[in-house]
C-alpha positions as CSV (number, residue, x, y, z in Angstrom):
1,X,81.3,134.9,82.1
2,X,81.4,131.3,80.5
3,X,80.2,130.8,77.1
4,X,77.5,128.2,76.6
5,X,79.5,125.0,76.1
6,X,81.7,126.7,78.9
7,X,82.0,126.4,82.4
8,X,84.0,128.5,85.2
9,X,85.8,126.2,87.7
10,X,84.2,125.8,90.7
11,X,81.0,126.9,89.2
12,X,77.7,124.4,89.9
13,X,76.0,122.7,86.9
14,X,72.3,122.7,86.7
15,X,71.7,118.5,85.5
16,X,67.8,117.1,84.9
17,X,67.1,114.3,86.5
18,X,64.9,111.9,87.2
19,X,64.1,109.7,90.1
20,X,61.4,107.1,90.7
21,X,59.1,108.6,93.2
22,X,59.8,106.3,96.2
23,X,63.2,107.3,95.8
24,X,62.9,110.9,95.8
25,X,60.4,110.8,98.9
26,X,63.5,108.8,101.1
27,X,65.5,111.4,99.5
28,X,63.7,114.1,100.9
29,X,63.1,112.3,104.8
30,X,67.2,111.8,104.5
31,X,67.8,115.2,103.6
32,X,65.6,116.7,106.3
33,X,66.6,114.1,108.7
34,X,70.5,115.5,108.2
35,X,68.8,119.1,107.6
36,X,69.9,119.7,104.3
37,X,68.8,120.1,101.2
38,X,68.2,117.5,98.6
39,X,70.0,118.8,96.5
40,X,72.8,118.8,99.4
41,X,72.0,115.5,99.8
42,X,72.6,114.2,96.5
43,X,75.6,115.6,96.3
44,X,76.9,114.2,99.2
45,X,75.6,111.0,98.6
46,X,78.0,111.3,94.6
47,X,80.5,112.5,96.3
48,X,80.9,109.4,98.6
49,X,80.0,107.0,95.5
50,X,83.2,108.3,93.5
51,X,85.3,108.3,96.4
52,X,84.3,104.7,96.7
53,X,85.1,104.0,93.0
54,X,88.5,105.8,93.4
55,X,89.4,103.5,96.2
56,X,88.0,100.8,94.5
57,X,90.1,101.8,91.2
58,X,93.6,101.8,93.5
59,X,93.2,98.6,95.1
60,X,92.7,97.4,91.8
61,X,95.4,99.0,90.5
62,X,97.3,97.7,93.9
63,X,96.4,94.2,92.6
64,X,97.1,94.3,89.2
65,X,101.1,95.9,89.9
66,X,101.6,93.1,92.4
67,X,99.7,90.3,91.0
68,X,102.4,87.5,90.8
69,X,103.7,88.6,94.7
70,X,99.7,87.9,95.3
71,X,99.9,84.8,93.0
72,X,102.9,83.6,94.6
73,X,101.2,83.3,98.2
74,X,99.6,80.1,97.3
75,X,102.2,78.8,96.7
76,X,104.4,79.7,99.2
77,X,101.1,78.3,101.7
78,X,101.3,75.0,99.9
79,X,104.9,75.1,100.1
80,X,104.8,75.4,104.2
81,X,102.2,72.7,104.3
82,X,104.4,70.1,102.6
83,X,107.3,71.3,105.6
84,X,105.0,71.2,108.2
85,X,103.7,67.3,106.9
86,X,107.9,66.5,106.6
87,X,108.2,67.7,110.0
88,X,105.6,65.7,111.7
89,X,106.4,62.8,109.7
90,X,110.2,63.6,110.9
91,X,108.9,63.8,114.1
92,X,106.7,60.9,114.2
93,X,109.7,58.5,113.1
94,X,112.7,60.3,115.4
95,X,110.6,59.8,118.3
96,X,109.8,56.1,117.1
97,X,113.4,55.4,116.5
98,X,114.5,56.8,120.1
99,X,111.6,54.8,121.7
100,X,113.9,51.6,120.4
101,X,117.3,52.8,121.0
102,X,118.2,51.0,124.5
103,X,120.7,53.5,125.5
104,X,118.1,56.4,125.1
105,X,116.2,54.5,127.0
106,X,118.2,53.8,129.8
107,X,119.1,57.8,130.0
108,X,115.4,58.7,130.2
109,X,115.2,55.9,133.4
110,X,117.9,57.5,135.1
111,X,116.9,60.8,135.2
């Protein structure tokens, strides 16, 4: 048996607490509603808050081990943008230059 500062694994834990009254009256409709106790339903409803805050905790974790590839992004976006400017500017003046080049010209009427 545990001792008093002891607990068996696996072994519930009695806890007080204390809810505002609204909140313990849609406790006890959403425990009945899922036919279960509320005690069941406050579990449950822990349960799925920490396994929130675990997936929250990796994705941080995620983020902070490949924060300069994340930084880096930006960069690489501002990067292509500049490109894709040179290239319609490349375009722009290539298609402007064969508009005045009399043998391109000629080729495009003979075809």
């Amino acid at each position: 048996m545990a001792k008093n500062n002891q607990r068996e694994p696996g072994q519930p834990v009695q806890v007080m607490l204390r809810l505002p009254a609204e909140m313990r009256d849609r406790l006890a409709t959403l425990a009945q509603a899922n036919g279960r106790s509320m005690n069941a339903e406050i579990v449950g409803a822990l349960e799925q808050h920490l396994k929130g805050l675990d997936r929250l905790s990796a994705v941080e974790a995620f983020i902070g081990q490949h924060r300069d590839e994340i930084l880096s992004i930006g960069k690489f976006e501002q990067r292509i943008g500049d490109l894709e400017v040179l290239v319609r500017t490349l375009s722009d003046h290539t298609v402007s230059s064969l508009l005045r080049d009399p043998e391109f010209i000629r080729r495009l009427k003979s075809e």
